[in-house]
C-alpha positions as CSV (number, residue, x, y, z in Angstrom):
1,X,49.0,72.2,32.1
2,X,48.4,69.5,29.4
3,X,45.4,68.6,32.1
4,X,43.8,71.3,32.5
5,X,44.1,71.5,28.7
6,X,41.8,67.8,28.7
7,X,39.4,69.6,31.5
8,X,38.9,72.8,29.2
9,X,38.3,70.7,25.9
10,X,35.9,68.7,28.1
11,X,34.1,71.6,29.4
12,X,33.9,73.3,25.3
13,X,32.4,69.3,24.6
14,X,29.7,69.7,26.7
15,X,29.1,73.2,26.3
16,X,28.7,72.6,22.3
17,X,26.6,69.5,22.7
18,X,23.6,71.6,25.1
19,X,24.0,74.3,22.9
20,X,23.4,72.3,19.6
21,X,20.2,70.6,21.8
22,X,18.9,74.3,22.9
23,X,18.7,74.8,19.0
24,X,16.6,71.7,18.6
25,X,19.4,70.1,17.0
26,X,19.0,67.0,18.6
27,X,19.4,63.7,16.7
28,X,15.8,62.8,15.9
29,X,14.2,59.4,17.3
30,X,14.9,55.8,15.4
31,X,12.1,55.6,12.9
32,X,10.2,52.3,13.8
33,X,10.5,49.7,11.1
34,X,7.7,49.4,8.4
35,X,5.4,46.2,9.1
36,X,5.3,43.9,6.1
37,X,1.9,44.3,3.9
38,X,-0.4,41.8,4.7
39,X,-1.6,38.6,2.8
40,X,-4.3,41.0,1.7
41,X,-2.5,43.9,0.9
42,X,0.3,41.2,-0.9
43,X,-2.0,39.2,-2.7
44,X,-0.5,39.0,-6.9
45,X,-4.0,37.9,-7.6
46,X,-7.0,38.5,-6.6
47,X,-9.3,35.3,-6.4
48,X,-12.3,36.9,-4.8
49,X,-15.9,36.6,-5.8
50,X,-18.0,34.0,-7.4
51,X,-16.7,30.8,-8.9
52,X,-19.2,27.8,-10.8
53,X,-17.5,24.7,-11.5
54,X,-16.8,23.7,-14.7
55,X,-16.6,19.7,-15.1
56,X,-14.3,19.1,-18.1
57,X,-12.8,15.6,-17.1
58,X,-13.8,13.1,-14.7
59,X,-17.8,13.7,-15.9
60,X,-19.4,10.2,-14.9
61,X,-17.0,10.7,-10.9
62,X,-18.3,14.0,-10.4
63,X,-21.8,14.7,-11.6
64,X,-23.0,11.2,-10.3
65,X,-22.8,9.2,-7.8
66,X,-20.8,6.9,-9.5
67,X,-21.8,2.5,-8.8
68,X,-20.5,1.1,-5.4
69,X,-16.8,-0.4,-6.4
70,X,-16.0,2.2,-9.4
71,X,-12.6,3.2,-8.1
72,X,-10.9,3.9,-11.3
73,X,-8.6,6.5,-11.3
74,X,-7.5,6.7,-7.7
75,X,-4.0,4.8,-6.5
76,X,-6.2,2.7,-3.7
77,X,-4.7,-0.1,-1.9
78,X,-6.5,-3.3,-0.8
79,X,-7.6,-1.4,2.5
80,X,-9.6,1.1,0.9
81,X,-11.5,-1.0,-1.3
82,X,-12.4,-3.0,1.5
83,X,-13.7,0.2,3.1
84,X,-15.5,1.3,0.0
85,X,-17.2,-1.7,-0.6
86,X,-18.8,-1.4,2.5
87,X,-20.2,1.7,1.8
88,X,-23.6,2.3,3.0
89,X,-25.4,6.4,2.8
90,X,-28.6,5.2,4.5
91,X,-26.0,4.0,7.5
92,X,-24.2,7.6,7.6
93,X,-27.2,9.4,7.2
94,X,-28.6,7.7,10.4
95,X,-25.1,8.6,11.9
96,X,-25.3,12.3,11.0
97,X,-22.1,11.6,8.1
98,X,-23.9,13.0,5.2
99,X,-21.4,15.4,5.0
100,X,-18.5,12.9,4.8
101,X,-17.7,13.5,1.1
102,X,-17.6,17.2,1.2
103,X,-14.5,17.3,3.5
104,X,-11.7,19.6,1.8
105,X,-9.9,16.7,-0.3
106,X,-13.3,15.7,-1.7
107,X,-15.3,18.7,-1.6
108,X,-13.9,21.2,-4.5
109,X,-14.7,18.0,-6.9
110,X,-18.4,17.9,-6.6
111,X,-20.0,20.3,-9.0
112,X,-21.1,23.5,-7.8
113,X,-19.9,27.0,-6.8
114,X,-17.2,28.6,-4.5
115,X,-18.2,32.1,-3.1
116,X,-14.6,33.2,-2.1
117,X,-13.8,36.6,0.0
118,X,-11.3,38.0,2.7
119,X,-12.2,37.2,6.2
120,X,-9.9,39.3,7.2
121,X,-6.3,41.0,6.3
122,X,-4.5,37.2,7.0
123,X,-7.9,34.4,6.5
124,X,-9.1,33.8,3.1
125,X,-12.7,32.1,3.0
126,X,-13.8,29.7,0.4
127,X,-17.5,28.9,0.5
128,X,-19.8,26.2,-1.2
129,X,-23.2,26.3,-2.0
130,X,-22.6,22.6,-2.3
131,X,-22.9,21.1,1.1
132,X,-23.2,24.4,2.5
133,X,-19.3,24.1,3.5
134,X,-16.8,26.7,4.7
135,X,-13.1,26.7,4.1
136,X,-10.6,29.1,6.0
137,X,-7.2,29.5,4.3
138,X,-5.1,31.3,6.7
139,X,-1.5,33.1,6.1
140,X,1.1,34.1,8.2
141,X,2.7,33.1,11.2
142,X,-0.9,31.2,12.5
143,X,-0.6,27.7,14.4
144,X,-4.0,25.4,14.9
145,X,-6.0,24.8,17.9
146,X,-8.6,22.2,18.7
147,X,-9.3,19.4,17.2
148,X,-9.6,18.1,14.0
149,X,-12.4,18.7,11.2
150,X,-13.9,18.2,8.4
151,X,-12.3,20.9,6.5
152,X,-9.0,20.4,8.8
153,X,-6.1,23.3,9.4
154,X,-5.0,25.2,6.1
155,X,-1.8,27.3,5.9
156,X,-1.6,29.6,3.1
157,X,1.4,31.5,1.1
158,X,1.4,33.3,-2.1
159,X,4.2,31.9,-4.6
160,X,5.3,35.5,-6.5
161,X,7.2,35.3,-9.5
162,X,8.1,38.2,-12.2
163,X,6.3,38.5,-15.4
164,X,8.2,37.8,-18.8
165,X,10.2,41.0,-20.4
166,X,8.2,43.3,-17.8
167,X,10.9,46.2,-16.2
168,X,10.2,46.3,-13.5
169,X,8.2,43.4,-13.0
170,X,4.9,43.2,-11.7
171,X,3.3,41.1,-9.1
172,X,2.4,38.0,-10.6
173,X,1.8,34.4,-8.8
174,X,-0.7,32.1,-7.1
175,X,-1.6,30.6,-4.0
176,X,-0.4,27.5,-2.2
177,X,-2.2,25.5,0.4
178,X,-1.3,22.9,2.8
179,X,-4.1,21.0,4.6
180,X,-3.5,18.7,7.5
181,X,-5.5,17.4,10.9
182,X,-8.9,16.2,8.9
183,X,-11.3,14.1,10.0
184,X,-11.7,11.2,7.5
185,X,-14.1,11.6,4.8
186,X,-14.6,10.3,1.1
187,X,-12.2,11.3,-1.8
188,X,-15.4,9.9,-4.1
189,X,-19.0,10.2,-3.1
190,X,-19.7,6.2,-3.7
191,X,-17.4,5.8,-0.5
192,X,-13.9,5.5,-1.2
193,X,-12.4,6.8,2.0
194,X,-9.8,8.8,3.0
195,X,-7.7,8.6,6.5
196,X,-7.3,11.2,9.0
197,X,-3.5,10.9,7.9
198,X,-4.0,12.8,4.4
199,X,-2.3,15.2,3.8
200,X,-3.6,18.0,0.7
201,X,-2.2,20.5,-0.8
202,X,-3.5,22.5,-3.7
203,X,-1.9,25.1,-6.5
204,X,-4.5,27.9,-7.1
205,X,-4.3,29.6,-10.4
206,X,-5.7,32.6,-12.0
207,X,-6.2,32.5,-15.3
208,X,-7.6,35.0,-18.1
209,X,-9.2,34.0,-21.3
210,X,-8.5,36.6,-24.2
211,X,-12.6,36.9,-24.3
212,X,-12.1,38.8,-20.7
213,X,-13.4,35.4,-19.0
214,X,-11.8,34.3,-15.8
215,X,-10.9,31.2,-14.5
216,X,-9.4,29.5,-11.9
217,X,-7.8,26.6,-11.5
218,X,-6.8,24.5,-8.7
219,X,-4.2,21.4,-8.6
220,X,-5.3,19.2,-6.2
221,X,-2.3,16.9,-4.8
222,X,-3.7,13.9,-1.7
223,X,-1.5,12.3,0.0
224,X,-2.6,9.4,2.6
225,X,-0.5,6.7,3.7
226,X,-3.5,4.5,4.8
227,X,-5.5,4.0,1.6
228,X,-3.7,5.5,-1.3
229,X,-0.5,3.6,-2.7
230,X,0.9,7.0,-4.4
231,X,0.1,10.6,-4.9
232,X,-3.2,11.4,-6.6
233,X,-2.7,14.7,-8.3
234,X,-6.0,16.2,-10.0
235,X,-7.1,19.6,-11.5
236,X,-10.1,21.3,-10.9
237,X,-11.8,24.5,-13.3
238,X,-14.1,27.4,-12.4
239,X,-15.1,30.2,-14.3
240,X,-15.7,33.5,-12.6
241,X,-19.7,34.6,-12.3
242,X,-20.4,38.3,-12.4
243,X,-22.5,37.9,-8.8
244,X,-24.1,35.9,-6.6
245,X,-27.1,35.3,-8.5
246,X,-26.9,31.8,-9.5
247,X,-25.4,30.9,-5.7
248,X,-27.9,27.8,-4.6
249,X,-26.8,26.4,-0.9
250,X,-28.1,22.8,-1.1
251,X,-27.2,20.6,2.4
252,X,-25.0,17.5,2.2
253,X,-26.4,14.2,0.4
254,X,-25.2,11.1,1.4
255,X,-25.8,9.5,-2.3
């Protein structure tokens, strides 16, 4: 008895179960997790459009070609000075390495402007009219390929923090940037090298005046093993144009 019992509570089970699915009471499917928003759709600032240098510090480095042998400022050793003061344009234009100080640790120094837009949901890219240079700043999970360049292999990720007394808090941050596997280049356009060891990273800012006026700022940290004896830690200024009309691509100079 008591198993026929199991055999009829069984049967009722199954009965009760097609009957709840003939009423389209079936459990619905597992809802796919929601992707993660994009580095474009994340972004706590937006640091798009037009950008002009503004050279508050450093003026006789950056607006000149400074004298062969002025190294001040820069942590060189003994190895880089050699290098520097050997330093010869007419020989690098003749080697097609005009372009040598407008690598990505020397490049945002020299005066001029940054035309900066979304290559796509994940790349950020960072033009100059100066040297007629292009900079890709990529996010996520991306990995380098090829070998290295002038402008080397950036890897990008926003740094978000909450604003002050704000409930709840908006997004508020800025961008950091790693860049490794460059080609060497000049840190100063008189010839003070850099190694393909250097390492830069850099703390992008956004910044608004009370006039309305934005600016940027970027925090420029080099690292390199072969001719610098410590950290060199810099910071650059732009103001934001309202267009493109002032942009003025001009090729690399070797002087």
């Amino acid at each position: 008895m008591r198993r026929l019992l199991h055999v009829l509570l069984a049967v009722a089970a199954v009965t009760a179960t097609a009957a709840a699915q003939g009423r389209g009471g079936a459990a619905p499917p597992a809802t796919p997790p929601t992707p993660p928003p994009t580095a474009r759709a994340s972004a706590p600032i937006d640091l798009t459009g037009y950008w002009v240098s503004v050279v508050t510090e450093d003026w006789r480095w950056r607006m000149v070609t400074p004298p062969k042998g002025d190294y001040a400022s820069i942590p060189i050793n003994a190895e880089a000075r050699k290098v520097g003061d050997a330093w010869d344009p007419a020989k690098d234009e003749a080697a097609g390495n005009a372009c040598k100080v407008y690598g990505a640790p020397g490049l945002m120094r020299l005066p001029g402007r940054l035309h900066i837009t979304w290559q796509d949901d994940t790349t950020l890219k960072v033009e100059t009219d100066a040297g007629i240079q292009t900079r890709l700043l990529h996010f996520g999970d991306w990995k380098p390929a090829g070998p290295a360049t002038r402008q080397g292999d950036t890897v990008a990720v926003w740094e978000m923090r909450p604003a002050r007394g704000a409930e709840p808090p908006p997004r508020f941050g800025s961008l950091k940037t790693t860049t490794t596997r460059l080609t060497p280049g000049y840190l100063r356009r008189n010839g003070l090298p850099y190694s393909d060891k250097t390492t830069l990273t850099e703390h992008w800012d956004l910044l608004r005046h009370q006039s309305g006026d934005q600016w940027l700022v970027v925090t420029t940290i080099v690292e390199d093993p072969t001719y610098l004896t410590r950290t060199w830690i810099t910071s650059l200024n732009f103001k934001k144009e309202p267009d493109g009309a002032k942009w003025d691509p001009t090729p690399c100079l070797a002087k």
